[in-house]
C-alpha positions as CSV (number, residue, x, y, z in Angstrom):
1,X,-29.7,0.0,30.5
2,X,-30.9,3.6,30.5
3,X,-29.4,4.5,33.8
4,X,-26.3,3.0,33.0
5,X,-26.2,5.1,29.9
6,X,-26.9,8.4,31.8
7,X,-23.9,7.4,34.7
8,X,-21.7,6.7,31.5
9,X,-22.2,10.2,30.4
10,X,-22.5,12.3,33.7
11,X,-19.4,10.7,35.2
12,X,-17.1,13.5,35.1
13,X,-14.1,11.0,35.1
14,X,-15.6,8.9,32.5
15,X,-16.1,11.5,29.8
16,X,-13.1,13.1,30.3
17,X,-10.7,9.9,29.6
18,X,-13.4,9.3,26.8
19,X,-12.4,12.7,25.2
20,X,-8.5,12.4,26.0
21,X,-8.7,8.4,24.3
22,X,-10.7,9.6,21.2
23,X,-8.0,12.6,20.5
24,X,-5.1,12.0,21.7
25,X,-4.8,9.6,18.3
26,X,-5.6,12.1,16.4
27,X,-2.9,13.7,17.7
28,X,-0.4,11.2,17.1
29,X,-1.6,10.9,13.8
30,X,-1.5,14.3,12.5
31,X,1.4,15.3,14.1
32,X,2.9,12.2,11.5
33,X,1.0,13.4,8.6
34,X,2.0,17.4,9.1
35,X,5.1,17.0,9.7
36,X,5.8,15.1,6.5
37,X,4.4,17.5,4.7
38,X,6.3,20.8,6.3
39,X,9.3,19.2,5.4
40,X,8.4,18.5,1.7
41,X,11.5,20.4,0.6
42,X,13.4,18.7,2.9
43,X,12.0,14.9,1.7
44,X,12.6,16.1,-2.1
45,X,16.7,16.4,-1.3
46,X,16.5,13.2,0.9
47,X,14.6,10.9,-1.6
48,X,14.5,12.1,-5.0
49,X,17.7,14.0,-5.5
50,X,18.4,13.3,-9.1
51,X,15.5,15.4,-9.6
52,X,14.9,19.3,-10.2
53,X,13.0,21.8,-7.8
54,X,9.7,21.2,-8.8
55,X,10.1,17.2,-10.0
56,X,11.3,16.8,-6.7
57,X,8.6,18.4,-5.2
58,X,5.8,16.7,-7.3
59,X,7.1,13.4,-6.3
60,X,7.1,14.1,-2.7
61,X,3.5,15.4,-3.2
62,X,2.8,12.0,-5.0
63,X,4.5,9.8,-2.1
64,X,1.9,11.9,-0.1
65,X,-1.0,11.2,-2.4
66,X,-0.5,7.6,-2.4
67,X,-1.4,7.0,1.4
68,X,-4.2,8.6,0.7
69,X,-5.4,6.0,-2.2
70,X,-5.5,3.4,0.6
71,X,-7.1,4.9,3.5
72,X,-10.3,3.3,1.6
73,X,-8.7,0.0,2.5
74,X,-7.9,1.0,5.5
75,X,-10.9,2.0,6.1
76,X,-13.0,-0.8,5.1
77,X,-11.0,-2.8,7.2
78,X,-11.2,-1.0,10.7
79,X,-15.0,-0.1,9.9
80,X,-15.7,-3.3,9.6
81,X,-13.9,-3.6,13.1
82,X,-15.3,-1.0,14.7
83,X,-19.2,-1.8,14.3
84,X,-18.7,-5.4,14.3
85,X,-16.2,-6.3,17.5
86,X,-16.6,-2.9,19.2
87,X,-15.2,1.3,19.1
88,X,-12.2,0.1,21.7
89,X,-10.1,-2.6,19.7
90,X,-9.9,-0.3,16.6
91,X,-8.6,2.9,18.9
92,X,-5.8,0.9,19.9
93,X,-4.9,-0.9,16.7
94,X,-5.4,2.2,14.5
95,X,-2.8,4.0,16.7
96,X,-0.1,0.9,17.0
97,X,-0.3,0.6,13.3
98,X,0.4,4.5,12.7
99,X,3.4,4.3,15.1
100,X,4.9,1.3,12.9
101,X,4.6,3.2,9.7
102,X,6.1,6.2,11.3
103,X,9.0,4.3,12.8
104,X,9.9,2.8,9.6
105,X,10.1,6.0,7.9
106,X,12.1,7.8,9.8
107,X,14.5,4.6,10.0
108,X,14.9,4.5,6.1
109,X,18.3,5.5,4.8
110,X,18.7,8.3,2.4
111,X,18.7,8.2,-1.6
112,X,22.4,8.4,-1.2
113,X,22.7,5.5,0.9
114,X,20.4,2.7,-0.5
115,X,19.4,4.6,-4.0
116,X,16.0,3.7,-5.5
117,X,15.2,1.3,-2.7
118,X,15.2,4.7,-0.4
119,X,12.3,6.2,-1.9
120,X,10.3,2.5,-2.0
121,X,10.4,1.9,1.8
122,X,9.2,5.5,1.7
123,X,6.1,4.4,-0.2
124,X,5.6,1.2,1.6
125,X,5.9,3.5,5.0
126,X,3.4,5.7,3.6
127,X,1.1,2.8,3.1
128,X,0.9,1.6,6.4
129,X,0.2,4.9,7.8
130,X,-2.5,4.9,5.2
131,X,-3.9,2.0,6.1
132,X,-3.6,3.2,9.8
133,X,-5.5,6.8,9.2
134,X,-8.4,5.2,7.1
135,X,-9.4,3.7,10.4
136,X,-8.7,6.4,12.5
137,X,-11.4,9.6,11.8
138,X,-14.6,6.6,12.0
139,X,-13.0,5.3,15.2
140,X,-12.4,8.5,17.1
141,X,-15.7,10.0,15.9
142,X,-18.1,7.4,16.5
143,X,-16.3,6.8,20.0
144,X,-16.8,10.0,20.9
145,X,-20.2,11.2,19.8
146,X,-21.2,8.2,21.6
147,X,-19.9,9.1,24.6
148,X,-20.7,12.7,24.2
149,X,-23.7,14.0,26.3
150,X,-26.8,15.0,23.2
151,X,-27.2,18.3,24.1
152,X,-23.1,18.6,24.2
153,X,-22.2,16.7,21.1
154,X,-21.1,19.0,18.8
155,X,-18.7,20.3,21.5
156,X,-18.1,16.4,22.6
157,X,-16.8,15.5,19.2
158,X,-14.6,19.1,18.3
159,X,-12.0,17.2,20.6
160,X,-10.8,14.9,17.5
161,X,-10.4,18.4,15.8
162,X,-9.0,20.2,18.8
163,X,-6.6,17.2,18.8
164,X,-5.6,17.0,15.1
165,X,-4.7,20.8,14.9
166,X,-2.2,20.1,18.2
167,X,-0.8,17.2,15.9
168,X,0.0,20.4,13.5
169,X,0.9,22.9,16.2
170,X,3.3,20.6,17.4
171,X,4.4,18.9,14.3
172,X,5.0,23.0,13.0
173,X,6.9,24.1,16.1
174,X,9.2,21.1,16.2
175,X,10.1,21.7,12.6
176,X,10.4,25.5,13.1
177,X,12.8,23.9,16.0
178,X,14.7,21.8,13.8
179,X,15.6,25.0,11.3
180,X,16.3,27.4,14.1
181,X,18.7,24.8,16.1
182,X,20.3,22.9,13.0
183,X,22.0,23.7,10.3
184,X,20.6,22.9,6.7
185,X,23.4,20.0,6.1
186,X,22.5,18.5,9.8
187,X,18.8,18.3,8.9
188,X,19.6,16.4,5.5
189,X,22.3,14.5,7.6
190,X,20.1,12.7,10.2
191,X,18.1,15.6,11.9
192,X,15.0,15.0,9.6
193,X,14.5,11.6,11.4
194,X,14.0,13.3,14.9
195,X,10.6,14.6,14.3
196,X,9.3,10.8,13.0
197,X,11.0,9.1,15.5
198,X,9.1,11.2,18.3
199,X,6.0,9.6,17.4
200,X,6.7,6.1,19.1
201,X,6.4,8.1,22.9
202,X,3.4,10.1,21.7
203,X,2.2,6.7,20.5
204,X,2.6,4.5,23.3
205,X,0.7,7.2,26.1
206,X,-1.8,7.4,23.5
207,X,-2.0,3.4,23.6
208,X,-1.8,3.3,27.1
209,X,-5.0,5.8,27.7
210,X,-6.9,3.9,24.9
211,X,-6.8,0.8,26.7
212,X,-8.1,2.1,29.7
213,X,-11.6,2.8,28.4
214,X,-14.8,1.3,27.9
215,X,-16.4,0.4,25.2
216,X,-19.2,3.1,24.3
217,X,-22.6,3.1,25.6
218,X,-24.5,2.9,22.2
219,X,-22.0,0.0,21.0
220,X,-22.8,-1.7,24.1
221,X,-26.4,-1.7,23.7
222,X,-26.5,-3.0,20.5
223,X,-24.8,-5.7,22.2
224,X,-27.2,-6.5,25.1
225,X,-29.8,-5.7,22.2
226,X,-28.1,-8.9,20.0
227,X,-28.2,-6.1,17.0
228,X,-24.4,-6.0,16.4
229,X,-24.8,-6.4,12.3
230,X,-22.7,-9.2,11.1
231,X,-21.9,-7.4,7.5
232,X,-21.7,-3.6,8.5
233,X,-20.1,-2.2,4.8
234,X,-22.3,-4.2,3.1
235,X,-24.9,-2.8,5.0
236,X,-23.8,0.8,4.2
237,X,-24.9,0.6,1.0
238,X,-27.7,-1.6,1.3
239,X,-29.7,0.6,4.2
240,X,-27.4,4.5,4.2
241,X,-26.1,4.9,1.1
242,X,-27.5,8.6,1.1
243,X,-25.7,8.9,4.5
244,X,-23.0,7.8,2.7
245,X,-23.0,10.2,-0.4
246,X,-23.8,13.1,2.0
247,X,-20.5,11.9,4.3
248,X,-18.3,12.3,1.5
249,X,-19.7,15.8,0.7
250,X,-19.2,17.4,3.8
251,X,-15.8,15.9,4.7
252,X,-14.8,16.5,1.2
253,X,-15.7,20.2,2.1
254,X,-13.8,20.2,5.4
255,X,-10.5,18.3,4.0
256,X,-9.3,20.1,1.0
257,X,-10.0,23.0,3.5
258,X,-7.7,21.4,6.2
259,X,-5.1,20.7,3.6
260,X,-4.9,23.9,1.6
261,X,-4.7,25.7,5.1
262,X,-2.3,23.5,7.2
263,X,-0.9,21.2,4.9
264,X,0.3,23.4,1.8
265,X,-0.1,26.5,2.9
266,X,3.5,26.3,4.8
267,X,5.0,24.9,0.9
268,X,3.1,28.3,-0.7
269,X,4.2,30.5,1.8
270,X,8.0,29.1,1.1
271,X,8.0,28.8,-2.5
272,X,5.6,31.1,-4.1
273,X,5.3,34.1,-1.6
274,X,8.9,34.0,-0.7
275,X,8.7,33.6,3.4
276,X,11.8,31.8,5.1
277,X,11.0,28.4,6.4
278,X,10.9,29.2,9.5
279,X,8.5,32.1,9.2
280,X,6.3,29.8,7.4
281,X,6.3,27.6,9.9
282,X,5.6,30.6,12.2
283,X,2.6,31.5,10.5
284,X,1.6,27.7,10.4
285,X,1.9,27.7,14.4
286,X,-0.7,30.7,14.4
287,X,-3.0,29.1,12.1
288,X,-3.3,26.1,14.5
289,X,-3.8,28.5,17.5
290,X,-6.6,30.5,16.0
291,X,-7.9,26.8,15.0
292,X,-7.8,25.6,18.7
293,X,-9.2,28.6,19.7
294,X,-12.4,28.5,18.2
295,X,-13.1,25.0,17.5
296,X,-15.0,24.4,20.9
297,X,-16.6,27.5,20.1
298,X,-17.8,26.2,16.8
299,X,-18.8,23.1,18.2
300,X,-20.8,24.4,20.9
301,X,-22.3,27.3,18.8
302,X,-23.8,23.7,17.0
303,X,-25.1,22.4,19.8
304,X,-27.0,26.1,20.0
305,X,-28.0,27.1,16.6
306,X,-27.8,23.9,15.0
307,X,-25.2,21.8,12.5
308,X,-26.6,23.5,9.0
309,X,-26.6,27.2,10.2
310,X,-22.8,26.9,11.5
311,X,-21.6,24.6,8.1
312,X,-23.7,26.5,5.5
313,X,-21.9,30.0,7.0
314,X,-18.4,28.3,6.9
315,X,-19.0,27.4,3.0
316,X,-20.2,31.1,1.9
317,X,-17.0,32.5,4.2
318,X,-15.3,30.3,2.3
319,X,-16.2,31.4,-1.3
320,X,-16.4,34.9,-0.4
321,X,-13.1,35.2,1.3
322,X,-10.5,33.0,-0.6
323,X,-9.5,35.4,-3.1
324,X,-9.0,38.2,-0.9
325,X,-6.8,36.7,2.0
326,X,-4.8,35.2,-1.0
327,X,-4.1,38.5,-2.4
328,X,-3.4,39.9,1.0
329,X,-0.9,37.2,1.7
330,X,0.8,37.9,-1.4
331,X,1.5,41.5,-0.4
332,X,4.7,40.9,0.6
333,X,4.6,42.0,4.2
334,X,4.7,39.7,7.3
335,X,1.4,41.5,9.4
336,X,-0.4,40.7,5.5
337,X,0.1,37.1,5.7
338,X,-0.1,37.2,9.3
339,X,-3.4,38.5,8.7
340,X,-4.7,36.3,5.9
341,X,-3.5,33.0,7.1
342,X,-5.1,33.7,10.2
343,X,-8.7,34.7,8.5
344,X,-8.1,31.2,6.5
345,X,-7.8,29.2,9.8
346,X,-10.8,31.3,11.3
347,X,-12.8,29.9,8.4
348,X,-11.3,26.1,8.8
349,X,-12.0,26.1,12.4
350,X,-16.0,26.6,11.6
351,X,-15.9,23.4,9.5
352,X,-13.9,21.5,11.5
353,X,-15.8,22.5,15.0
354,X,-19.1,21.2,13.4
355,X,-18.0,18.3,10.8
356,X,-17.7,15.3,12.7
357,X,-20.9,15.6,15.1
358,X,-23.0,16.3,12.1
359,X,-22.3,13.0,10.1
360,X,-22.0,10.7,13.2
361,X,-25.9,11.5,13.4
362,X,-26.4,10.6,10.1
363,X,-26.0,7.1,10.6
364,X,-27.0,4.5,12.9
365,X,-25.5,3.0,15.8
366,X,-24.9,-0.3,13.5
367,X,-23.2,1.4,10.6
368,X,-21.7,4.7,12.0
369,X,-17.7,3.7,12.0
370,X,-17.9,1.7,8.5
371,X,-20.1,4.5,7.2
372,X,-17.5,7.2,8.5
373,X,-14.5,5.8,7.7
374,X,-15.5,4.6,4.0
375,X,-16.9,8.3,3.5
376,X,-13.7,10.1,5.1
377,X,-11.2,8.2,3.4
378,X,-12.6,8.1,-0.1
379,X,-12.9,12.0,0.5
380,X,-9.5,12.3,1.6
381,X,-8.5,10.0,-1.1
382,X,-10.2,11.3,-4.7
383,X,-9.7,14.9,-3.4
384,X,-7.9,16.3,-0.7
385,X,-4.8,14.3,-0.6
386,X,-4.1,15.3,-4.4
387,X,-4.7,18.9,-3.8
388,X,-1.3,19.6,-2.9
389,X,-0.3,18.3,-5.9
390,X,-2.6,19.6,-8.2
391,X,-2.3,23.4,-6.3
392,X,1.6,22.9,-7.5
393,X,0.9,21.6,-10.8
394,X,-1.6,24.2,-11.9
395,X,0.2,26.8,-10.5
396,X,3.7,25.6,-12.7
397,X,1.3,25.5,-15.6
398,X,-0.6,28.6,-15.6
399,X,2.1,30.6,-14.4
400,X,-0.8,31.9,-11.8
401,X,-0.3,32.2,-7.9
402,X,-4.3,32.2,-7.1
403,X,-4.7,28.8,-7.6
404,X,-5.1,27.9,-4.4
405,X,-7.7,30.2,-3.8
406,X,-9.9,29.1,-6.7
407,X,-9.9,25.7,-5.6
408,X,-11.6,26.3,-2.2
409,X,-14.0,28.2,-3.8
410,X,-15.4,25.5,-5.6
411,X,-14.4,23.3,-2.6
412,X,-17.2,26.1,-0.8
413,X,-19.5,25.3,-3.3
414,X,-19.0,21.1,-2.6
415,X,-19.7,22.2,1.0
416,X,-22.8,24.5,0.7
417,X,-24.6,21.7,-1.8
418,X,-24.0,19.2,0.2
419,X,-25.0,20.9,3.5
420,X,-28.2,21.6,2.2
421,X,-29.1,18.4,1.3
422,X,-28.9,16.9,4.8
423,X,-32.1,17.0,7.7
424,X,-30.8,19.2,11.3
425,X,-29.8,16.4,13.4
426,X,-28.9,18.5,16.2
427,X,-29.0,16.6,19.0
428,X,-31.0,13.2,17.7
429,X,-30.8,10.1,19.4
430,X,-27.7,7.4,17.9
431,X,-29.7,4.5,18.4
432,X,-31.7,4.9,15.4
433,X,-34.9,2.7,14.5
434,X,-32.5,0.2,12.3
435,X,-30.4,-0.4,15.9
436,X,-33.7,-2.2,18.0
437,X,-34.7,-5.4,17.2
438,X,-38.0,-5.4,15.5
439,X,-41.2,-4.9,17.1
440,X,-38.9,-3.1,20.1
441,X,-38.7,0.6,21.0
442,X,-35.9,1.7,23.2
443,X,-36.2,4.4,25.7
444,X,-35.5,8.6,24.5
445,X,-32.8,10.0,24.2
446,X,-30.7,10.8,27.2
447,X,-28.8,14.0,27.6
């Protein structure tokens, strides 16, 4: 078993259709999410036109919210997928089921059309992508640490970030397309569906790819070890609830980041600093650059240093620089925002380089996708996915543009208690003592 473990891991062809199958859903699934939410002024007029500006607004936030409140299904049910009938079936299904919800959306007819039954499909569409994306983070990132050489995780597993931020590159250049080649009344005519209806190509390649794989080398121990558990979310909280508690920390910490910085930002940047869509959608495009960009370098500055000295200096960059970039972006100038948004993504890029190897190593082989994906999604859920809709509401209510910035200083604060509450797992073997049978001891780590 060992050796085929280290040929798993040294083929060069192996690992790198590993790293395209665990991402390239991501991808797809991001691109979907983002591009929903650059066009949140657009989706107001489309679905809830009877509305004014900001009522408009809040309910496309709260459309956005609810997927969000099931991922935790979601993600109970591909978890429970994932560590019971292996990492492969729940790629594949995660990403047919986000293509489905994205189809139907951008299939629905307008408000004008259909009236209230517009904006239900839009909820039910929202739903199933939902239910899609609570399985997707636990699937990706247990795939992929698994497959990742130990001494190369942490840049291994930066792939599902690398690809998530391409979901938003290209997610914010084909809307920055859409305004540049289309006039306003096209877009609210039928142009609004081209970006959703893109996703069924992405999605099939990214099917394709996923069924080409093998199942994981860790996952298939556990099956020639006859340890596969039966009940993995039970066993979550049974045997890693403290895994479980710490997940939820740290990817608390790196969503509402990711969201303030690629999700809303673009909606600030448009209605509260006064940019042009487009040039929002600019400055969007270079924050997803300067992401890509240093991810890997994150990642692999991990597998150096360690996960806690790269996450704890993301969190104090964090609180010490959100107030500042926010006032420089509100300066009025384009090089300003240029500027600050670009600091903010320098500061994302740390967490998300780093995130997903360090809690893949806190749990076991057994309980790593259920563990993940419960964690991710409730974080995601209870916090992230309302902070666009709480950044607008507190800023119509206190009549104060720093909002935004106050709320990832405390989400700096999430990140730095959590992070140093959890042991250096740099490089640790994933077949913990809870994966061998009893009595048994398995061979060390390879690399």
């Amino acid at each position: 078993m060992a050796a085929t473990l280290a040929d798993d891991r040294t083929t060069q062809k192996g690992l790198r259709r590993s790293v395209i199958a665990g991402s390239i859903g991501v991808l797809v699934h991001w691109f979907d999410w983002a591009v929903y939410a650059y066009m949140a002024t657009t989706m107001a007029d489309i679905f809830f036109p009877n509305q004014d500006g900001t009522a408009s607004l809040l309910s496309v936030f709260a459309v956005f919210a609810v997927a969000f409140f099931v991922r935790p299904l979601g993600s109970v049910i591909f978890g429970h997928l994932g560590d019971r009938y292996g990492r492969k079936k729940t790629l594949s299904l995660v990403i047919i089921s986000m293509a489905a919800g994205t189809l139907l959306l951008g299939l629905i007819p307008s408000y004008d059309t259909i009236g209230l039954l517009a904006p239900v499909l839009l909820v039910v569409a929202r739903i199933i992508q939902g239910l899609a994306a609570g399985g997707e983070f636990g699937s990706a990132a247990a795939f992929l640490a698994e497959y990742a050489p130990a001494k190369r995780r942490g840049l291994g597993t930066s792939s599902i970030e690398i690809g998530s931020v391409l979901g938003f590159l290209l997610a914010s250049f084909v809307v920055w397309a859409l305004h540049t080649t289309m006039s306003e009344a096209a877009i609210l005519d039928d142009g609004w569906r081209i970006p959703f209806l893109l996703t069924v190509p992405l999605a099939l390649v990214g099917l394709y790819i996923r069924l080409k794989v093998e199942d994981t080398p860790e996952y298939r121990a556990l099956e020639e070890l006859d340890t596969v558990p039966a009940s993995p979310v039970t066993e979550v909280f049974k045997s890693n609830r403290r895994q479980f508690f710490q997940t939820i920390g740290i990817e608390t910490f790196m969503n509402c980041t990711f969201y303030v910085v690629l999700v809303y930002l673009l909606t600030y940047q448009e209605e509260i600093v006064g940019l042009h869509a487009d040039q929002a959608a600019l400055l969007s495009t270079v924050a997803s650059l300067v992401a890509i960009a240093l991810i890997p370098l994150s990642g692999a500055a991990s597998d150096r240093v360690g996960r806690k000295p790269v996450l704890l200096s993301a969190a104090v960059l964090l609180m010490a620089g959100a107030v500042p970039l926010f006032l420089l972006m509100r300066q009025g100038s384009g090089s300003a925002a240029f500027a600050a948004t670009a600091g903010l993504a320098a500061i994302l890029a740390v967490i998300l380089g780093t995130h997903s190897a360090t809690v893949a190593e806190l749990f076991p082989t057994r309980t790593r996708q259920s563990g993940l994906s419960m964690a991710y999604a409730i974080a995601g859920a209870f916090f992230a996915g309302t902070l666009p809709y709480l950044n607008t509401w507190l800023i119509s209510v206190t009549d104060d543009p720093m909002v935004p910035a106050y709320t990832l200083i405390v989400v700096g604060i999430v990140g730095l208690l959590t992070v140093l509450t959890i042991p250096e797992t740099k490089g640790t073997d994933l077949l913990h003592e809870s994966d061998k049978p009893s009595g048994e001891r398995l061979s060390a780590p390879l690399d």
